[in-house]
C-alpha positions in Angstrom: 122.9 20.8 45.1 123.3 22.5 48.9 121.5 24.9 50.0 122.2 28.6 49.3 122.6 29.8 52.9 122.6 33.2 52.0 118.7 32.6 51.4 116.2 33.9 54.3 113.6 31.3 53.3 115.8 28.2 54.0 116.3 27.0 57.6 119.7 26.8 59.2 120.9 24.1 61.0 120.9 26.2 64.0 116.9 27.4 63.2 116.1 23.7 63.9 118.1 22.8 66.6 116.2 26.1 68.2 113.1 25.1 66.8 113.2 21.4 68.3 114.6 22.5 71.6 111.9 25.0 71.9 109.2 22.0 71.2 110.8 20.1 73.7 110.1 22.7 76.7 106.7 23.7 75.5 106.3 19.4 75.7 108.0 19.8 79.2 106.2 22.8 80.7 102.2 23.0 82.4 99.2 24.5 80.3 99.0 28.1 81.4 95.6 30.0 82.0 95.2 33.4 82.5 92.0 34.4 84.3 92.0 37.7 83.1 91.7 36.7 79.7 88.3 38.0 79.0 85.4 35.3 79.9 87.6 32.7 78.2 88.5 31.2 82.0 86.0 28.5 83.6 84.5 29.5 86.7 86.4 28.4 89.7 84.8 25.2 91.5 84.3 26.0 95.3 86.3 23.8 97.3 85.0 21.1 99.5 83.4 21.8 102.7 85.9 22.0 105.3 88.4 22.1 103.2 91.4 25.1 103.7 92.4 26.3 100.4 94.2 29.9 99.0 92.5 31.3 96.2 92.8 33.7 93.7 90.4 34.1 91.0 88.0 36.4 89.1 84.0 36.9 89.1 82.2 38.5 86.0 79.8 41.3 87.5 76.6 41.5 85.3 78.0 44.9 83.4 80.7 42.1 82.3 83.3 43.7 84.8 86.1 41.1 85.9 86.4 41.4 89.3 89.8 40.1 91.2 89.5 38.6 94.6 91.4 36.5 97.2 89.7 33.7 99.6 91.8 32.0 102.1 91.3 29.8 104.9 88.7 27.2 106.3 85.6 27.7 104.1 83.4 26.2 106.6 84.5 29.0 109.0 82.9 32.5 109.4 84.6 34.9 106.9 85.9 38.4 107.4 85.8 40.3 104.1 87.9 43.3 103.6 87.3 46.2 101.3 90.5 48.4 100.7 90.7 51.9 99.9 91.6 54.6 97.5 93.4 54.2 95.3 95.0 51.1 96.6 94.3 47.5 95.9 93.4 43.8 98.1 97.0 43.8 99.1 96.7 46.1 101.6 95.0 44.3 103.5 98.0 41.3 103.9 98.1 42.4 108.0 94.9 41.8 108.4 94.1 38.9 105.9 97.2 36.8 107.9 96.4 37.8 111.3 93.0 36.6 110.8 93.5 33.2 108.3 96.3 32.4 111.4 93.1 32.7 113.9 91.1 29.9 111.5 88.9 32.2 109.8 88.2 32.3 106.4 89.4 35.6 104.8 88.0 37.3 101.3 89.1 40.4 99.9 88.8 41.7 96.1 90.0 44.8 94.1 87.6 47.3 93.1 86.8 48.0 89.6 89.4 49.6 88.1 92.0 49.1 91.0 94.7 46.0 91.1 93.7 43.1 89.2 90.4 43.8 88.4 88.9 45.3 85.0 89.9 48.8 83.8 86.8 50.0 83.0 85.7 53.6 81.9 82.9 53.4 83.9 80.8 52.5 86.8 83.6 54.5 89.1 81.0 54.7 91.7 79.8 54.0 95.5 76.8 51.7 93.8 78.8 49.8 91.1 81.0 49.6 94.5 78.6 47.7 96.5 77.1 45.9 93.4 80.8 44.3 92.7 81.3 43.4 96.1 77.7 41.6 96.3 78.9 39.8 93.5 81.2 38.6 95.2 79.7 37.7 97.9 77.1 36.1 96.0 79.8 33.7 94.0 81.1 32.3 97.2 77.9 32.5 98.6 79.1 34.5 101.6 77.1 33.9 104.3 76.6 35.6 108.3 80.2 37.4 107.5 81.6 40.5 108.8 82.4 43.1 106.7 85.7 45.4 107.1 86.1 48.5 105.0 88.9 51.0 105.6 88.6 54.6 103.9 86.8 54.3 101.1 86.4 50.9 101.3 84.2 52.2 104.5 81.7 54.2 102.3 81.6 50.5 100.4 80.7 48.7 103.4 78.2 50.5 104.3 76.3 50.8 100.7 76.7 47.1 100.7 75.3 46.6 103.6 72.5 48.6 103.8 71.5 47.5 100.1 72.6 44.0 100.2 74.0 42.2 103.4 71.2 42.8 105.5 68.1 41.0 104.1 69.7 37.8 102.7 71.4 37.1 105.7 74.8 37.4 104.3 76.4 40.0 106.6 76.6 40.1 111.0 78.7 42.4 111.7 80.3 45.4 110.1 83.8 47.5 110.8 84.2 51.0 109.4 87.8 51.8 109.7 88.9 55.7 108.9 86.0 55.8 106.6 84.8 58.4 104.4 81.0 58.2 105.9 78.8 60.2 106.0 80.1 62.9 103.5 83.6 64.3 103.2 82.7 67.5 100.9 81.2 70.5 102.5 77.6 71.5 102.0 75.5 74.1 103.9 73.7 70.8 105.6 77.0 69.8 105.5 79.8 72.5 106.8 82.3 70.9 108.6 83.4 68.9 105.9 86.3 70.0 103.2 85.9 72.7 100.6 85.2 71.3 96.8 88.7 72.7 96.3 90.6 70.2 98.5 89.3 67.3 96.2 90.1 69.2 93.1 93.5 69.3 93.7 93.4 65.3 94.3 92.0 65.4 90.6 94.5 67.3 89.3 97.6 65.6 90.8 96.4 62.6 89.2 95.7 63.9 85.9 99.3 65.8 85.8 101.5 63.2 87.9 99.6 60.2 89.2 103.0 58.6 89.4 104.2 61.5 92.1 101.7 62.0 93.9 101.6 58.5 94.6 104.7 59.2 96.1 103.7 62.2 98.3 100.7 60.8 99.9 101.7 57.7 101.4 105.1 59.5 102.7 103.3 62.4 104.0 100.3 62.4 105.7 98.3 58.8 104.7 100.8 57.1 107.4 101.6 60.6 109.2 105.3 60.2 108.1 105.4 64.3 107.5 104.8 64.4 111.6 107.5 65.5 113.8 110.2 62.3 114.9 107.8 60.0 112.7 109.4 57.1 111.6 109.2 56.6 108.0 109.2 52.9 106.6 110.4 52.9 102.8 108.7 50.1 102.2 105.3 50.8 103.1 105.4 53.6 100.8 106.7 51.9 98.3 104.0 49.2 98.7 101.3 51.9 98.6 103.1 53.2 95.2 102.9 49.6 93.6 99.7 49.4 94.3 98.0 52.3 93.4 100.3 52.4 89.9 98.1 49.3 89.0 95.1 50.6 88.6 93.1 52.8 86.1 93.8 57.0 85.9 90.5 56.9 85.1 89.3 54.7 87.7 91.8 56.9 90.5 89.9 60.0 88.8 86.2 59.5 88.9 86.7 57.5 92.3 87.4 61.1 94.3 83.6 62.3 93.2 82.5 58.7 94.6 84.2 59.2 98.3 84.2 62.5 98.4 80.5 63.6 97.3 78.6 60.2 97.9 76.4 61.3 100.6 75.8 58.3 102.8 73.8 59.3 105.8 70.7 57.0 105.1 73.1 54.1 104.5 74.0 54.3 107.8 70.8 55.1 109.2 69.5 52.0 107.4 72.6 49.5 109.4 71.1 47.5 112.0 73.8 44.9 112.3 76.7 45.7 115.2 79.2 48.0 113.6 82.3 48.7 114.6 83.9 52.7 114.3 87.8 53.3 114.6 89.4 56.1 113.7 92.4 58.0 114.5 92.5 61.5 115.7 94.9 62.6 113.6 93.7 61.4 110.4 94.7 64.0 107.9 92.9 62.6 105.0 89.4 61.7 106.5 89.5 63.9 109.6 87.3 62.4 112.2 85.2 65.2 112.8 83.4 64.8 109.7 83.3 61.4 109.8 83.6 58.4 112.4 81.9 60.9 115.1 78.9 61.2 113.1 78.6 57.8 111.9 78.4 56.6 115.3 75.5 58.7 115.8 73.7 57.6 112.9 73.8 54.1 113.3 71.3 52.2 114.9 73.8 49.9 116.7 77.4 51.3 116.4 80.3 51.1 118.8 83.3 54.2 118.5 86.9 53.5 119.4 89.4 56.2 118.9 92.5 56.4 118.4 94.7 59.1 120.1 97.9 60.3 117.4 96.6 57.7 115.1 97.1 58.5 111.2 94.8 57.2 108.3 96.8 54.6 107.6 96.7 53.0 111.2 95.9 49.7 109.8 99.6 49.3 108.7 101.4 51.6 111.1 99.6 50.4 114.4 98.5 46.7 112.9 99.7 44.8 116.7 97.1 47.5 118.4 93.6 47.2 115.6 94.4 43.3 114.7 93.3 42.3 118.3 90.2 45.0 119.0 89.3 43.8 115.4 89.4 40.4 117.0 87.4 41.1 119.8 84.6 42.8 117.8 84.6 39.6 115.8 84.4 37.0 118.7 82.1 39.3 120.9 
């Protein structure tokens, strides 16, 4: 008796041909592995010493936070680790990362908590859950005599790190602070030439009613200084800063302006004693230098300042040929 084909249960001829081509490929094709897949992925094996590798991978913070980070180049040569800003991710640091893995040193850069690749947590949106994550890090690769480069608030990040962990162990020589947030952006009576409370509540609120826009309007307005007179606007970076930034956590994009804007970091500094490295651009709309890199320098025990006339916040990008090399020469000197 055939088969009623009108019945669901029963297999057509055409569900098994599917069915054994599908087999077939799944014979065919590699093993994925997803590292994000929580605490299921083995921890990577460091390479062998000398040995030049890319990597991409994940470290477990001890809160259980999965934290995403790159690590190219040589890793028997001195590394350079970047820490990226608000509310942006590891990628933006592809100028830097090539120009320096091109010069033989090893490069290492990771997303913060709730940014990019790493964990969307609810919490821990903070300057020392920051440094903590970027110790750990550190610690997994076991980083040693490196120099660390934080732009914006990736700055305020450098310098809790270092002050709480680089300097002790050994781990860190040298430190950059690029447009950083430092000492304090909000304004305080100790603190009055930084930025009314009301200027950071209106960051919160454009990322609680359109993240998506206003992901739009900072990067082609004044982040890059694309909303100055004959600027030239490049499309691409501020699309780039869009893809980015729509990665991460609201939350995380949220509770991060309290952490650069009201993290008060003058004893970090004042604690530094490794060279450090302060660039900024005087026409930085979003961390105006006034409040920040001409203080900095001050406080630190052993800092250098190099500004940057007409230079925007996002100089890194815009003005890469010019801050590649001096970072260079900071490096080698």
């Amino acid at each position: 008796m055939s088969p009623d084909r009108t019945d669901p249960l029963l297999p057509s001829r055409r569900d098994l041909l599917q069915a054994a081509v599908a087999a077939a490929a799944a014979i065919a094709l590699p093993s994925l592995s997803f590292p994000f897949a929580a605490q299921a992925a083995p921890a990577a094996q460091p390479p062998k010493k000398g040995a030049a590798a890319m990597i991409s991978s994940y470290v477990q913070t001890q809160d259980g936070v999965q934290i995403f980070y790159k690590d190219w180049g040589p890793k028997d040569a001195q590394p350079i680790v970047f820490h990226h800003g608000w509310p942006l991710s590891s990628d933006d640091w592809d100028a830097q990362m090539l120009f320096f893995v091109q010069h033989g040193y090893r490069v290492v850069a990771h997303d913060r908590r709730g940014h990019g690749r790493s964990s969307q947590v609810s919490d821990g949106h903070d300057m020392d859950h920051y440094a903590a994550d970027a110790s750990a890090v550190a610690e997994h690769l076991n980083l040693r005599n490196a120099v660390h480069i934080g732009h914006s608030t990736g700055g305020g990040e450098v310098a809790r790190y270092v002050a709480k962990f680089g300097q002790p162990q050994g781990r860190v020589a040298k430190a950059v602070l690029v447009s950083a947030v430092p000492p304090l952006m909000l304004k305080t009576d100790a603190n009055p030439e930084g930025l009314p409370r009301e200027v950071f509540d209106g960051f919160r609120k454009n990322v609680a009613d359109n993240r998506a826009q206003f992901f739009l309007d900072v990067p082609a307005g004044p982040f890059y200084g694309f909303n100055r007179k004959d600027a030239k606007v490049m499309p691409g970076v501020v699309q780039n800063w869009w893809r980015q930034g729509m990665m991460g956590s609201a939350k995380a994009h949220y509770d991060g302006i309290k952490a650069f804007s009201e993290t008060d970091q003058t004893e970090d500094l004042k604690t530094i004693t490794v060279p450090t490295l302060v660039l900024h651009g005087d026409d930085d709309q979003i961390v105006p230098i006034a409040d920040s890199a001409l203080k900095s320098a001050k406080l630190l025990k052993n800092g250098t300042l190099k500004v940057y006339k007409g230079y925007p916040h996002g100089m890194l990008t815009t003005h890469a040929d010019v801050i590649n090399p001096d970072l260079l020469a900071f490096v080698k000197g």
